[in-house]
N, C-alpha and C positions, 0 to 999 in steps of 0.2 A: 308519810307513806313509804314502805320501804318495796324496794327492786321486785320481790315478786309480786307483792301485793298492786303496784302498778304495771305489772304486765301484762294479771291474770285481768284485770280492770277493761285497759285498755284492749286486749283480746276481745273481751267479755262483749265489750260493747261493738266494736267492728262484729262479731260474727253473728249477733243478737239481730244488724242492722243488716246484715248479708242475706241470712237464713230466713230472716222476715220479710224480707225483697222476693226471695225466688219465690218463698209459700202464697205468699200477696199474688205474685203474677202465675204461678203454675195450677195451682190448686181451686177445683171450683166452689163456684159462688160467695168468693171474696169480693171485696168492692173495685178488685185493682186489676182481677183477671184476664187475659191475656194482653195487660196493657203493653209489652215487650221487653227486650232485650235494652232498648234505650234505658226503660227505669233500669231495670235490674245491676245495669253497669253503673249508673248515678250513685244508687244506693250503697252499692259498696263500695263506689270513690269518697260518696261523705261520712259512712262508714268507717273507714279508715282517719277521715277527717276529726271525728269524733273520737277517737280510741286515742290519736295523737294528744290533740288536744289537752284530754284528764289525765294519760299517762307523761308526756313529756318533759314535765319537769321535775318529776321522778324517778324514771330509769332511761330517758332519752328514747320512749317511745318506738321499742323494737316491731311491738306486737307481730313477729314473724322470726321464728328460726333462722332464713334463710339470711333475712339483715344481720342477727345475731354474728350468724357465723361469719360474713364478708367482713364485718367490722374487726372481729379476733383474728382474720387473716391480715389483713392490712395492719394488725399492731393498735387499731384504735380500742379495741375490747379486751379485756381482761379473758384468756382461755375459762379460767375457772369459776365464769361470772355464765358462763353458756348451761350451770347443772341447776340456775336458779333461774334463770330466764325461758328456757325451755321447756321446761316440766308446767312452769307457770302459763303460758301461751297457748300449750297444749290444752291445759284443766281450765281455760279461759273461755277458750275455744268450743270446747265440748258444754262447757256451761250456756254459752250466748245459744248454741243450738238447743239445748234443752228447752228452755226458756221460750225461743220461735217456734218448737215443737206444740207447748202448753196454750201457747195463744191462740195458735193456732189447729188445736186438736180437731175443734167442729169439725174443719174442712177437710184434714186428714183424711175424717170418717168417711167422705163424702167422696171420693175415688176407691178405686179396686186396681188402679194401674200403678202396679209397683215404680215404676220411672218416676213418675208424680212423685209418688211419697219420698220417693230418694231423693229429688233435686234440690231441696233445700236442707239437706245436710252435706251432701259432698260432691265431686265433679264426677262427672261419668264424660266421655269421648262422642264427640257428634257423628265420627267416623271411627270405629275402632281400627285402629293401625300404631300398634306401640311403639314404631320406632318414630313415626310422626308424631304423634299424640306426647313422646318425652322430649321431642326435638321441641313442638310447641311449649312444652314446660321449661325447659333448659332457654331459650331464647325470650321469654319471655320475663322470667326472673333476672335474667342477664340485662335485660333495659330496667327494669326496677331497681337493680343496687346498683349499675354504672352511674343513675342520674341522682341515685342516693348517696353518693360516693362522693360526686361531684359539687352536691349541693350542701353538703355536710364538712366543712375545713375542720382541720386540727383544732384552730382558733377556741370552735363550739364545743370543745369536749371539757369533759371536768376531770375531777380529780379520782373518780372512778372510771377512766378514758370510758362515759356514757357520756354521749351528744346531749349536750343542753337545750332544755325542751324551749322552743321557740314561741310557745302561745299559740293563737291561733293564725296568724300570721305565716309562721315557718307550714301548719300544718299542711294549710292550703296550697302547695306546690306538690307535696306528697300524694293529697286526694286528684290533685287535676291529674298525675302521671299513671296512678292507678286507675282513674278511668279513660285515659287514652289506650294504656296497654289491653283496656278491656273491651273497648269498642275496635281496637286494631288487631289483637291478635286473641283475643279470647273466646271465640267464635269455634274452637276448633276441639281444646277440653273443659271450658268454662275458666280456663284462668285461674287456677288453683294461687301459684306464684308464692306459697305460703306452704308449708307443712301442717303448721299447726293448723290451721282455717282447715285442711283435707279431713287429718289424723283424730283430731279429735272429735267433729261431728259424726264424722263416718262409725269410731265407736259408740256412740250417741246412739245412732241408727240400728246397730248390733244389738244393743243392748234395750231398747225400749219393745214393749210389746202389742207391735202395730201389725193387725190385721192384715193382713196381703202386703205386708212391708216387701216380700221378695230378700235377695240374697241384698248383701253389703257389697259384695264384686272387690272382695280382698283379692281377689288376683291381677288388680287393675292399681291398687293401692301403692303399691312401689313409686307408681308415674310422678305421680305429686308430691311426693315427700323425697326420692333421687334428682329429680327433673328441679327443681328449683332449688337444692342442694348444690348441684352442679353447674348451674347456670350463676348464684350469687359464688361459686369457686372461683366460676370464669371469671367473672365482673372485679371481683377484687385482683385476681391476675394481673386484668389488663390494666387495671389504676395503677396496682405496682411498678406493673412493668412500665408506663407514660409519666410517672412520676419522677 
């Protein structure tokens, strides 16, 4: 399996696991409906859990832009490994949502509240206030690659400086981080922490032809794709700079 084909993969199936989470608990008369916020953070901790998993010992299990890029700052990634991995996370992304979309169309049909049908393609703000709502992104991305940082040595990398995918083993510290940071700080834009997971379902959403879909809220779109850009900037910073 080569680098993108394991990114698109392992996207594919975290956002598959994410977007089927929120449709399960937001959307009515599912069997899962408004079980809460506990599932919904589960799910995209093992989510993640999953994606690592199948992609890891193929391109070292980025499935996030944001890792991508802390990793090329820090010297662990190839800069010009970021126009294969990215593109792919992205089209990975927008696939696993497609897919949560199909499964879940019945229910779709079954709301008129645009909010609903948005939630399980991209984040929207519990409070809208952009400079909170990127501060929330920025700070929460920043605890995901510091503890990725820390928990990923030179040792594990190979000869494409891609971390060597740990089995399910390694994955499982990744999925417990991502459902702390979701239960601790993701209450506030849903915890995007990922570009691609935003970017791609959100065109997903533009693009499909759902009944009282409502707007896509491209003007809120910046938050999740700078906000955790910024926040894995910091995070490799600060490894540099403690190293």
């Amino acid at each position: 399996m080569n680098f993108f084909v394991a990114e698109f993969l392992g996207t594919f199936l975290l956002i598959l696991m994410g977007s089927g989470v929120v449709a399960n608990v937001v959307l009515p008369g599912t069997k899962g409906t408004q079980s809460g916020w506990m599932v919904i953070t589960t799910a995209w901790a093992f989510g993640v859990f999953i994606g690592v998993v199948v992609a890891g010992p193929y391109s070292g299990a980025h499935i996030n832009p944001a890792v991508s890029l802390a990793l090329a700052i820090t010297g662990d990634f190839a800069w010009e490994l970021l126009w294969i991995y990215i593109p792919a996370q992205i089209l990975g992304a927008a696939c696993g949502a497609l897919l949560a979309y199909i499964i879940y169309k019945d229910h779709f049909a079954k709301t008129d509240d645009p909010a609903l049908i948005f939630a399980p393609f991209a984040t929207a703000p519990a409070i809208r206030n952009k400079t909170s709502n990127f501060t929330s992104e920025v700070v929460g991305t920043f605890v995901l690659i510091i503890v990725i940082l820390y928990s990923t040595p030179p040792a594990l990398l190979n000869e494409a400086n891609t971390p060597i995918g740990l089995g399910s083993l390694g994955a499982l510290p990744v999925a417990i981080l991502v459902w702390v940071i979701g239960l601790s700080l993701g209450g506030t834009t849903g915890y995007a922490i990922n570009p691609a997971r935003d970017l791609g379902p959100r065109i997903v959403h533009q693009l499909l032809p759902i009944k009282g879909k409502g707007s896509s809220d491209w003007s809120y779109s910046w938050i999740p794709i700078l906000g955790p850009a910024l926040g894995a900037a910091l995070a490799a910073g600060v490894y540099l700079l403690l190293e």
